[in-house]
OpenMM code with the backbone's topology and positions (N, CA, C; nanometers):
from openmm import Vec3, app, unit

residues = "UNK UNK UNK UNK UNK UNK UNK UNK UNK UNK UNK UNK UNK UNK UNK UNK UNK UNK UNK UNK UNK UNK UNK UNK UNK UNK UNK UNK UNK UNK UNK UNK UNK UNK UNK UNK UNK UNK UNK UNK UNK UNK UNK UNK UNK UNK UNK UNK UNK UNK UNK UNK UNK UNK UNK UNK UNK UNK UNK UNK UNK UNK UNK UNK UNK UNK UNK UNK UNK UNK UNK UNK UNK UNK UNK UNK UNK UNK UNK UNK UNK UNK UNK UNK UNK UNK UNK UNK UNK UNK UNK UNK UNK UNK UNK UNK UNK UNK UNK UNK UNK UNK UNK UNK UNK UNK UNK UNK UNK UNK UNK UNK UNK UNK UNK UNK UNK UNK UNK UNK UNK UNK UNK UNK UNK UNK UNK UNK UNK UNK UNK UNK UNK UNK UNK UNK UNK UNK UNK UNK UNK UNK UNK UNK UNK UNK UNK UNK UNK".split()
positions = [
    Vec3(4.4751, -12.4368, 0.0693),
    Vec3(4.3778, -12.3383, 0.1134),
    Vec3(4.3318, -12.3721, 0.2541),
    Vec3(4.2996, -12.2812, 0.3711),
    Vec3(4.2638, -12.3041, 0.4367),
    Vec3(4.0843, -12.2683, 0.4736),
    Vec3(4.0820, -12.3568, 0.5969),
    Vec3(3.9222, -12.3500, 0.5945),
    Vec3(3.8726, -12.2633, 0.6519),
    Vec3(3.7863, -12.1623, 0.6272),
    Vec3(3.7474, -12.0495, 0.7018),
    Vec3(3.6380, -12.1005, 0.8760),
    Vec3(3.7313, -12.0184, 1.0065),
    Vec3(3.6743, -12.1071, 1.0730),
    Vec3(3.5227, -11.9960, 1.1398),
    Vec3(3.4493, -12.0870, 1.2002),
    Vec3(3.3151, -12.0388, 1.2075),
    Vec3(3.3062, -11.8898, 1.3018),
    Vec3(3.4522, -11.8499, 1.3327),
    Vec3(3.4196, -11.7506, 1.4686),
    Vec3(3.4471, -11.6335, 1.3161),
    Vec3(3.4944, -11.6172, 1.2146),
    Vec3(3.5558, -11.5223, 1.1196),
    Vec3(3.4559, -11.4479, 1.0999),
    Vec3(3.4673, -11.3041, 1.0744),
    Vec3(3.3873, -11.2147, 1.0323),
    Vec3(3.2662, -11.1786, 0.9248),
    Vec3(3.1502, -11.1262, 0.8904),
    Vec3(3.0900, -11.1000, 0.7889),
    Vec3(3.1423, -11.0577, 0.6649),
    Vec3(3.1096, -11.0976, 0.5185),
    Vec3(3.2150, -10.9773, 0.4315),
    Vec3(3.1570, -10.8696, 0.4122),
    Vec3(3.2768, -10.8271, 0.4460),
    Vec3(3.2800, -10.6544, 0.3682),
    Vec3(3.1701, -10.6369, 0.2937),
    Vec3(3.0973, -10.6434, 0.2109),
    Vec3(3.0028, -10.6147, 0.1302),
    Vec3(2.8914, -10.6337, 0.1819),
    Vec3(2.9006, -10.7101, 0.2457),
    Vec3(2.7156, -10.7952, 0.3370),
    Vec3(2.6517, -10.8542, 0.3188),
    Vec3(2.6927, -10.9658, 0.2079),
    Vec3(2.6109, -11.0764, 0.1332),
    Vec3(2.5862, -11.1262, 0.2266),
    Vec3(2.6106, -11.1361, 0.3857),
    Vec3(2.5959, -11.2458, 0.4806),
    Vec3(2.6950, -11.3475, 0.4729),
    Vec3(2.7580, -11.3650, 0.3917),
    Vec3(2.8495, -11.4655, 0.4217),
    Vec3(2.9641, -11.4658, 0.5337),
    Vec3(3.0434, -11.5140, 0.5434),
    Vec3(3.1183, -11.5645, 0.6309),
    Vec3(3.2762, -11.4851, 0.5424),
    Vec3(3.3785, -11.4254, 0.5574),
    Vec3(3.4907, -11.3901, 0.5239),
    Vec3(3.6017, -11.4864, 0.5265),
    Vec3(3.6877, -11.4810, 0.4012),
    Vec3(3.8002, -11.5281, 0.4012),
    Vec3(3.9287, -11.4233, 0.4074),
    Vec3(3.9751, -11.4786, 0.4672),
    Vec3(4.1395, -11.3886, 0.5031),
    Vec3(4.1767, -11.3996, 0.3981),
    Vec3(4.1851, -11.4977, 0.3136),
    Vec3(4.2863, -11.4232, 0.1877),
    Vec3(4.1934, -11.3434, 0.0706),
    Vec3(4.0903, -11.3392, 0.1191),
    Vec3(4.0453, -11.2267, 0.0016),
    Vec3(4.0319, -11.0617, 0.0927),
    Vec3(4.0376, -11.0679, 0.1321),
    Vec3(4.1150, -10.9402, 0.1772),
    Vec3(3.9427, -10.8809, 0.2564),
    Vec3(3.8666, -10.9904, 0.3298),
    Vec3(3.7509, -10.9098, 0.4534),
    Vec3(3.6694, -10.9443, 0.3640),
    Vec3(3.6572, -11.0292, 0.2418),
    Vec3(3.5628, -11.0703, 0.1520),
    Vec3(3.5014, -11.2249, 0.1162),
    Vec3(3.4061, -11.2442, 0.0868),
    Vec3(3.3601, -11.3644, 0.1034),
    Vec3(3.4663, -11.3990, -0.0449),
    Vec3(3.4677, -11.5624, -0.0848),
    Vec3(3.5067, -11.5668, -0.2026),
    Vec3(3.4072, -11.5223, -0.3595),
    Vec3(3.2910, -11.5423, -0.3342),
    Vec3(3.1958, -11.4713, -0.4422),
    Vec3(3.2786, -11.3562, -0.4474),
    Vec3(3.1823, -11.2561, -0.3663),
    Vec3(3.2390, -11.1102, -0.3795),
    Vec3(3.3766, -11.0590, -0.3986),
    Vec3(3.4632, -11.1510, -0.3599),
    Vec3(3.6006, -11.0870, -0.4160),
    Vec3(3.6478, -11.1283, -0.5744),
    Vec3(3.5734, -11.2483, -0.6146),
    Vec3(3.6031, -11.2911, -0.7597),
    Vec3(3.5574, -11.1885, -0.8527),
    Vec3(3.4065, -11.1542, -0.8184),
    Vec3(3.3556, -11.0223, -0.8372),
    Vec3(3.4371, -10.8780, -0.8941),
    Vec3(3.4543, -10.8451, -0.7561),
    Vec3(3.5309, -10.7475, -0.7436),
    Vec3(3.6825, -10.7476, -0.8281),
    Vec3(3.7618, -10.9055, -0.8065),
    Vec3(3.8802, -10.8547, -0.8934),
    Vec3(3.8733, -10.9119, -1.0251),
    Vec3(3.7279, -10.9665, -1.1013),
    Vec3(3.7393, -10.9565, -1.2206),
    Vec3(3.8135, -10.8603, -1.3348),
    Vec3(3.7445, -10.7480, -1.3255),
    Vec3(3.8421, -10.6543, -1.3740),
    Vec3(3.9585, -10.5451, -1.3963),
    Vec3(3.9535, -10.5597, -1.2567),
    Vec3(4.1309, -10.6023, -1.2248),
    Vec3(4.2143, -10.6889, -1.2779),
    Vec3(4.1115, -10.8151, -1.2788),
    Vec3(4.2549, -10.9002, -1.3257),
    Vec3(4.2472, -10.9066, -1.5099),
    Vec3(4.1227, -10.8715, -1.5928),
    Vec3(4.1316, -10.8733, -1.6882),
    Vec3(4.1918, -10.7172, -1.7093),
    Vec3(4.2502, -10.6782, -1.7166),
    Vec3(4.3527, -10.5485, -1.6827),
    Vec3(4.4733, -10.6094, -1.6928),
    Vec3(4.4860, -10.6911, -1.5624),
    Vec3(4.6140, -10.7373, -1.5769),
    Vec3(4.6591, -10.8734, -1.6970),
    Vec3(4.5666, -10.9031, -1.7208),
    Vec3(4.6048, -11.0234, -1.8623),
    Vec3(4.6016, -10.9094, -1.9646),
    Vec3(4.5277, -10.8199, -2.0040),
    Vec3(4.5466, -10.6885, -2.1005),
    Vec3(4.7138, -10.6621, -2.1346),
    Vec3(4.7530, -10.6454, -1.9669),
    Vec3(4.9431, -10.5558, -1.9672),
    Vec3(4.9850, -10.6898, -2.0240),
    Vec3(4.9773, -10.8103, -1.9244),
    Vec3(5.0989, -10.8901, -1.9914),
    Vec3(5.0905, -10.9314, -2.1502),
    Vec3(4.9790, -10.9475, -2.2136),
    Vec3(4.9149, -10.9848, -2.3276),
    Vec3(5.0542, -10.8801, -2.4109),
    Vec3(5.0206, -10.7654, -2.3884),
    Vec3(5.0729, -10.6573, -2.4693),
    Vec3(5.2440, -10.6312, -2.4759),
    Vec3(5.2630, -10.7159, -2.3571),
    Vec3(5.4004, -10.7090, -2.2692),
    Vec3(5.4699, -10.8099, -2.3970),
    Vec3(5.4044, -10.9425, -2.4062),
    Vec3(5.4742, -11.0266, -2.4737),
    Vec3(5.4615, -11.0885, -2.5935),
    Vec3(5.5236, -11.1651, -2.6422),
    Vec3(5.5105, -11.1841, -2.8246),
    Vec3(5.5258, -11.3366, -2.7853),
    Vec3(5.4918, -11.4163, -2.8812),
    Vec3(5.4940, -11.5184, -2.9332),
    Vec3(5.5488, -11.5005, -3.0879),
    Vec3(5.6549, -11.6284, -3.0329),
    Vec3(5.7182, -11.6126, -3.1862),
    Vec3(5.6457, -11.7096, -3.2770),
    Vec3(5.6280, -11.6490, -3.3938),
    Vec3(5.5388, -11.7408, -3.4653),
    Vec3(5.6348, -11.8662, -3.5370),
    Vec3(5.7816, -11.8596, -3.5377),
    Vec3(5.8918, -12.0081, -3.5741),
    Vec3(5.9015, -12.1161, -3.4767),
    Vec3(5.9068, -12.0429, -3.3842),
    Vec3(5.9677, -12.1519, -3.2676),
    Vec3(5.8052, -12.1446, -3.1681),
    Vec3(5.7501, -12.0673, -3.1311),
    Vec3(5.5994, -12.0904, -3.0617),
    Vec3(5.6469, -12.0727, -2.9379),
    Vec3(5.7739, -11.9996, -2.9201),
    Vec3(5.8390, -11.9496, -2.7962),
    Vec3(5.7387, -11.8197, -2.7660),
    Vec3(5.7609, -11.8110, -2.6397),
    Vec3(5.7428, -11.6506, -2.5558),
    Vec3(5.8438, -11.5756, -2.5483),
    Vec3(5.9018, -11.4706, -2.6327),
    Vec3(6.0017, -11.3662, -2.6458),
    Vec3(5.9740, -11.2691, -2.5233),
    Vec3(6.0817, -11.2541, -2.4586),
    Vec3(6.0645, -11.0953, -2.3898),
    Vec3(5.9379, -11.0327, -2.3830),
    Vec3(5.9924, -10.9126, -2.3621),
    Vec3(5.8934, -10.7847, -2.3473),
    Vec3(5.9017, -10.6984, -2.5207),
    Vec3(5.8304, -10.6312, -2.5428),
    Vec3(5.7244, -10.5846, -2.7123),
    Vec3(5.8183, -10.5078, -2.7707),
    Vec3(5.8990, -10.4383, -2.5935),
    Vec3(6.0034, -10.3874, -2.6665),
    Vec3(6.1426, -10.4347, -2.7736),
    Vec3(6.1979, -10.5578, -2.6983),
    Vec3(6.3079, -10.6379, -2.7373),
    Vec3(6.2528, -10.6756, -2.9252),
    Vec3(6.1741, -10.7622, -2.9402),
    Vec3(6.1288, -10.7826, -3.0815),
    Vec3(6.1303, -10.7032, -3.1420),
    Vec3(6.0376, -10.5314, -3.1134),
    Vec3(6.0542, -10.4415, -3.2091),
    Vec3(6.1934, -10.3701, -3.2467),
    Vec3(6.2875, -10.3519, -3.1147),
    Vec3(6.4125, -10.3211, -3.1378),
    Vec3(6.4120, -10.1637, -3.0603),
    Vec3(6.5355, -10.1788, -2.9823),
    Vec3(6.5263, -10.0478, -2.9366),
    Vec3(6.5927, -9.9267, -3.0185),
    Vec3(6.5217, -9.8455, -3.1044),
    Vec3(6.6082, -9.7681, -3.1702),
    Vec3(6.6387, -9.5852, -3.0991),
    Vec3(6.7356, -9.5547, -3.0798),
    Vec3(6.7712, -9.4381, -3.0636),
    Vec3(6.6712, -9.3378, -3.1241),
    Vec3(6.6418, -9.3325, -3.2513),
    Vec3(6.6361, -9.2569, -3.3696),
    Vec3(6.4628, -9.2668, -3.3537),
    Vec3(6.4234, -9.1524, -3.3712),
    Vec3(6.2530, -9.1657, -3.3801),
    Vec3(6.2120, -9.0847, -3.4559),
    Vec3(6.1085, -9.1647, -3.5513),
    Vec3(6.1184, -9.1402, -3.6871),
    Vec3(5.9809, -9.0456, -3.6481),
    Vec3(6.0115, -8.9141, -3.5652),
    Vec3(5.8946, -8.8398, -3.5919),
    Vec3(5.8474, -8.7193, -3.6913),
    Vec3(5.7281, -8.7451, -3.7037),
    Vec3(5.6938, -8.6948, -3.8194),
    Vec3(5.5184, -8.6002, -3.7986),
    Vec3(5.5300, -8.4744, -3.7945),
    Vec3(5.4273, -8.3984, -3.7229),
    Vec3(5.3078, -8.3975, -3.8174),
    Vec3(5.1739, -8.4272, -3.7700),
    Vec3(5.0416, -8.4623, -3.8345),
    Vec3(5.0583, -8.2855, -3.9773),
    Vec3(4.9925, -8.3327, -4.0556),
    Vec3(4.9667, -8.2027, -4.1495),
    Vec3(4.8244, -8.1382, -4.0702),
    Vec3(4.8386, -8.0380, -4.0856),
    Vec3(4.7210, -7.9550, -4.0033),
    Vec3(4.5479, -7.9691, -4.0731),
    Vec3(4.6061, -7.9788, -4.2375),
    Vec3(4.4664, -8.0175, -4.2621),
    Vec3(4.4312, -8.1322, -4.2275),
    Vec3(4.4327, -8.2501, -4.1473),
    Vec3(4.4047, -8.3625, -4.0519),
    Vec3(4.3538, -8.3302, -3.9718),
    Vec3(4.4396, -8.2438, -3.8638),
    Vec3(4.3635, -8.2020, -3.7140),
    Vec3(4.3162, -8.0719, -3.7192),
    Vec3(4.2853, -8.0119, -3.8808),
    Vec3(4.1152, -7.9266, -3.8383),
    Vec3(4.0281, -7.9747, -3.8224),
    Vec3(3.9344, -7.9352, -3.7441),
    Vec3(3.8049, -8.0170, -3.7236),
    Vec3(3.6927, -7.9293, -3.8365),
    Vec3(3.6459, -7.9901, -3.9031),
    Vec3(3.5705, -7.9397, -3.9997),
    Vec3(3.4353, -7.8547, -3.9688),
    Vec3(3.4237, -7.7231, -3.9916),
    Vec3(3.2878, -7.7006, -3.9483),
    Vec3(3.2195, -7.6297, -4.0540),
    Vec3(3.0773, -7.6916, -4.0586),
    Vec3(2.9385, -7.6525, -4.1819),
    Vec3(2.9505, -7.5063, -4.1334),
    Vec3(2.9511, -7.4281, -4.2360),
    Vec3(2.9237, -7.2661, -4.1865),
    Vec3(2.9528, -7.2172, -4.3785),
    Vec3(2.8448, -7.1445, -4.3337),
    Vec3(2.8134, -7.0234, -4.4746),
    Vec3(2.9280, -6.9598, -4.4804),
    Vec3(2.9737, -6.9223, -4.6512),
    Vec3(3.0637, -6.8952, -4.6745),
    Vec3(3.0664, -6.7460, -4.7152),
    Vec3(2.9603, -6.6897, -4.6639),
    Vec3(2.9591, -6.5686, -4.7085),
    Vec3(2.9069, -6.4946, -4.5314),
    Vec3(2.7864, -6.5749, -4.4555),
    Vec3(2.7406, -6.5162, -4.3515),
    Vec3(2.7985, -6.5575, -4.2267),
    Vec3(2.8554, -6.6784, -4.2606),
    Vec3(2.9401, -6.7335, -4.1800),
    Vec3(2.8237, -6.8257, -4.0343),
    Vec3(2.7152, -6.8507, -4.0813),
    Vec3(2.6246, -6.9001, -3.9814),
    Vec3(2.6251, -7.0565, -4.0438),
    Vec3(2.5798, -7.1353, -3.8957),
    Vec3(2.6392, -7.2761, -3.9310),
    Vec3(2.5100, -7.3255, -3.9973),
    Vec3(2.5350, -7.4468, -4.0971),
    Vec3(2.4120, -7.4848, -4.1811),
    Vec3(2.4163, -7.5565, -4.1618),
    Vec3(2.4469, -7.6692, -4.0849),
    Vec3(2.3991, -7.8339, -4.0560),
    Vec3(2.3981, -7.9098, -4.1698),
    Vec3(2.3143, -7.9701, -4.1368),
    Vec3(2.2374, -8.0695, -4.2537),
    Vec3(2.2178, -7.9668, -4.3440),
    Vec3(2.1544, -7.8314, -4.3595),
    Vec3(2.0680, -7.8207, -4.4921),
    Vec3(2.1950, -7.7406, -4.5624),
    Vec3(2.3014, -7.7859, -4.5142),
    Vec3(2.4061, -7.6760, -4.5795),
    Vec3(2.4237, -7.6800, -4.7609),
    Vec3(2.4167, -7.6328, -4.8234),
    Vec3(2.4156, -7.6383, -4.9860),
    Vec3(2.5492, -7.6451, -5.0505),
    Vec3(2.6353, -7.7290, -5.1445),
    Vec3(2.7709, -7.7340, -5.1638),
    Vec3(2.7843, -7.6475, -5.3220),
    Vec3(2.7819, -7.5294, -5.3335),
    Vec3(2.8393, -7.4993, -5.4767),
    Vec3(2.9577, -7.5505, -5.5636),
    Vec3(2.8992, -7.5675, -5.6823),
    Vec3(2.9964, -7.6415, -5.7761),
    Vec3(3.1638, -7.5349, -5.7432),
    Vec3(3.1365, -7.4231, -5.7274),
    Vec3(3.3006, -7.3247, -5.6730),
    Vec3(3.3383, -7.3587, -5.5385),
    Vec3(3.3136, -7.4763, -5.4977),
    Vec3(3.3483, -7.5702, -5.3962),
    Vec3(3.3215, -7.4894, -5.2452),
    Vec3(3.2271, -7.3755, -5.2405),
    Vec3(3.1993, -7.3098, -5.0785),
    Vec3(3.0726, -7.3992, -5.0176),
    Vec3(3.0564, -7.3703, -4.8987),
    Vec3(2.9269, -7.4281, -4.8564),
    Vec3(2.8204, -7.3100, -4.7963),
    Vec3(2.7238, -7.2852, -4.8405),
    Vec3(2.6224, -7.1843, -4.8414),
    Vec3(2.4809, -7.2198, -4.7626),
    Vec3(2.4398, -7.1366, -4.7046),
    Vec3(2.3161, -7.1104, -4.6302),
    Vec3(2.1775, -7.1275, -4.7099),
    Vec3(2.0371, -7.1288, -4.6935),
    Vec3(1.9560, -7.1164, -4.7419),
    Vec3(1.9485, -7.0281, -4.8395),
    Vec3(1.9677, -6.8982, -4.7393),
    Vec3(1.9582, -6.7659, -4.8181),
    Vec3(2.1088, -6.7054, -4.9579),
    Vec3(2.2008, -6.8249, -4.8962),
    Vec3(2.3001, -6.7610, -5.0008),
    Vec3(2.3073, -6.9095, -5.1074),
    Vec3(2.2238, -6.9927, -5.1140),
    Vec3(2.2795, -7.0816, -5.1701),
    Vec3(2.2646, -7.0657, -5.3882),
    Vec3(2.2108, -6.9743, -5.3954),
    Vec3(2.2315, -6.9454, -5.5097),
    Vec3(2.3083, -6.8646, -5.5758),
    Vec3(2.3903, -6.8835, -5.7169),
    Vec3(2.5054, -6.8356, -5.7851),
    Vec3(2.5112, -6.6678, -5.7330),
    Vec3(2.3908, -6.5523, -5.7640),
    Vec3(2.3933, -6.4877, -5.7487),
    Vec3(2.4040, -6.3950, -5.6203),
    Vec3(2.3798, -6.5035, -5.5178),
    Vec3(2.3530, -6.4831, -5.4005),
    Vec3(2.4996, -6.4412, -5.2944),
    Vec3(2.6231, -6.5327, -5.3963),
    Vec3(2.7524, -6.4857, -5.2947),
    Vec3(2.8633, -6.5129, -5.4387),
    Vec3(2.7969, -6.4353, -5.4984),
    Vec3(2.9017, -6.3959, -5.6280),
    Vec3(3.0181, -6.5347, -5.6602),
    Vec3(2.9370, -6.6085, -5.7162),
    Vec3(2.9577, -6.7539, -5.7895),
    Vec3(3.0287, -6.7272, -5.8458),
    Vec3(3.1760, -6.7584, -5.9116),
    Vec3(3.2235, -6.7568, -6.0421),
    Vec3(3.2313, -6.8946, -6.1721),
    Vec3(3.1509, -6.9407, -6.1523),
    Vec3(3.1030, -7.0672, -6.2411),
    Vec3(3.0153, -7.0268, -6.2963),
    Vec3(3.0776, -7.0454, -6.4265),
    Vec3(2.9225, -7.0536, -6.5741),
    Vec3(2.8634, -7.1443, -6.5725),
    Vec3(2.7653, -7.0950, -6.4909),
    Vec3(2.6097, -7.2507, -6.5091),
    Vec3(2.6008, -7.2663, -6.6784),
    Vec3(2.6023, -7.1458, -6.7415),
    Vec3(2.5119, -7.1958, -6.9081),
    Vec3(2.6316, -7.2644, -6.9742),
    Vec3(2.7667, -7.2241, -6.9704),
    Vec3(2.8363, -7.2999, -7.0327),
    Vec3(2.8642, -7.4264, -6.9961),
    Vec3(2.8843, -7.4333, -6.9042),
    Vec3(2.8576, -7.6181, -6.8181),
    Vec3(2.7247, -7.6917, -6.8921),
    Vec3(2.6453, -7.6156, -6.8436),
    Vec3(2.5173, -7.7223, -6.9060),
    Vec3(2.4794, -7.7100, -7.0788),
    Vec3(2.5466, -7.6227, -7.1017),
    Vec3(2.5570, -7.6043, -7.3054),
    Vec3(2.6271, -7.7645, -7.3101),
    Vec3(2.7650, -7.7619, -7.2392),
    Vec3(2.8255, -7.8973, -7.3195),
    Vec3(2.7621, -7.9975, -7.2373),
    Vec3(2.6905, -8.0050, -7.1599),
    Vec3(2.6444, -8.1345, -7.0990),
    Vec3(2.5495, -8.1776, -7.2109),
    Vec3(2.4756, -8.0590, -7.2497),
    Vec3(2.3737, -8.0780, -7.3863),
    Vec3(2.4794, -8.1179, -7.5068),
    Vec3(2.5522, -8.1225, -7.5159),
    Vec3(2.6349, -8.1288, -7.6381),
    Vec3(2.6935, -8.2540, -7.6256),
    Vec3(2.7256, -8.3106, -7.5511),
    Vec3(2.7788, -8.4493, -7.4845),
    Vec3(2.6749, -8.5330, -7.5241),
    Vec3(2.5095, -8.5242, -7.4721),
    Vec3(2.4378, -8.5992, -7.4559),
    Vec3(2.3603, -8.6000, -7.6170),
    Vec3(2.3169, -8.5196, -7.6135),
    Vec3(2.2397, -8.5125, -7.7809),
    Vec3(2.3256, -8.5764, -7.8634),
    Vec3(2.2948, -8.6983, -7.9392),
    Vec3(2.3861, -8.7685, -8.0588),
    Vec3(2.3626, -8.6418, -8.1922),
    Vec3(2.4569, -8.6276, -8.2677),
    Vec3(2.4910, -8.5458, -8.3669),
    Vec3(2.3976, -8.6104, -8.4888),
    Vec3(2.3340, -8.5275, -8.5530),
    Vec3(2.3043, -8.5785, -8.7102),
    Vec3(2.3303, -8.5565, -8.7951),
    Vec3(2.4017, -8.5921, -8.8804),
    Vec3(2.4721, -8.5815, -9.0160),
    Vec3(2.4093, -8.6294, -9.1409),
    Vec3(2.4006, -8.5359, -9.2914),
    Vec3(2.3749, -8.6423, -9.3444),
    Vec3(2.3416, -8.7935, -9.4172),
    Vec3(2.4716, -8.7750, -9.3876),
    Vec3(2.5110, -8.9656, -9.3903),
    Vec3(2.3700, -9.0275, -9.3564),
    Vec3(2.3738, -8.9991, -9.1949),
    Vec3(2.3039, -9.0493, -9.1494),
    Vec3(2.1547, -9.0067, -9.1302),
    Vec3(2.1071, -8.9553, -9.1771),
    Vec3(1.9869, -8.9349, -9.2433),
    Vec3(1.9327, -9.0037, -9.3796),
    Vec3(2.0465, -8.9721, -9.4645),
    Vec3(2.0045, -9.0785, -9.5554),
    Vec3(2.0342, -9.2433, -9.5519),
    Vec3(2.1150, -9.3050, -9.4317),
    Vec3(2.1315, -9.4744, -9.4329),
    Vec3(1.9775, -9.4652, -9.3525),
    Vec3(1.8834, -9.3936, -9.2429),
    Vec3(1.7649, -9.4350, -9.2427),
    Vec3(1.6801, -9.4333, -9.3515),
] * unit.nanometer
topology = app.Topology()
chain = topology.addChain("A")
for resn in residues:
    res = topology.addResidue(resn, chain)
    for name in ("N", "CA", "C"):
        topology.addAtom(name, app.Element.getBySymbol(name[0]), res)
């Protein structure tokens, strides 16, 4: 390295310091500065560039060589229900409900004003649903069991 001599310029930036020629009109602070992330950029590419083999603890090539160059590309196009973007909206008024959107058991999503069965012609039997939920839950009594109490 050489020594910066006292006639050399201000840096570029204006910390007052004194400039070094090899940082390009920059003091050495300010250019370490400056090509920090630059250079963590450049350890990023090569990082990605190369493999370590995990047998030998060698440095292989480039990401390509290991994975293999194949002709053949196994593409395969996203299904569309993926890249819809989902949006809350009434299924009858078609206005968006946010948060207070309501989910009917006939799987639509409904507004304040439509969120009831009658409101956007439901086809789910609330009474028969909740008949066997009652029928599920209530234990049965039999005589038997009336008379072992």
């Amino acid at each position: 390295m050489q020594k910066v001599s006292r006639g050399s310029a201000p840096c570029r930036n204006g910390c007052g310091k004194q400039a070094d020629e090899e940082c390009d009109g920059h003091c050495k602070n300010c250019y370490n500065t400056l090509m920090a992330p630059v250079q963590k950029y450049l350890d990023l590419e090569t990082d990605e560039e190369r493999v370590i083999n995990p047998f030998t603890g060698e440095i292989e090539g480039a990401f390509e060589n290991v994975v293999g160059t194949s002709t053949e590309t196994n593409y395969q196009p996203i299904p569309e229900a993926i890249t819809t973007k989902v949006v809350n909206r009434c299924g009858v008024c078609k206005k968006r409900v946010g948060l207070l959107g309501f989910i009917c058991l006939c799987g639509g999503q409904y507004c304040v004003s439509h969120r009831y069965d009658s409101a956007h012609d439901c086809k789910v039997d609330y009474q028969t649903l909740e008949r066997e939920k009652l029928r599920k839950a209530m234990p049965k009594f039999t005589i038997e069991k009336i008379q072992k109490l």
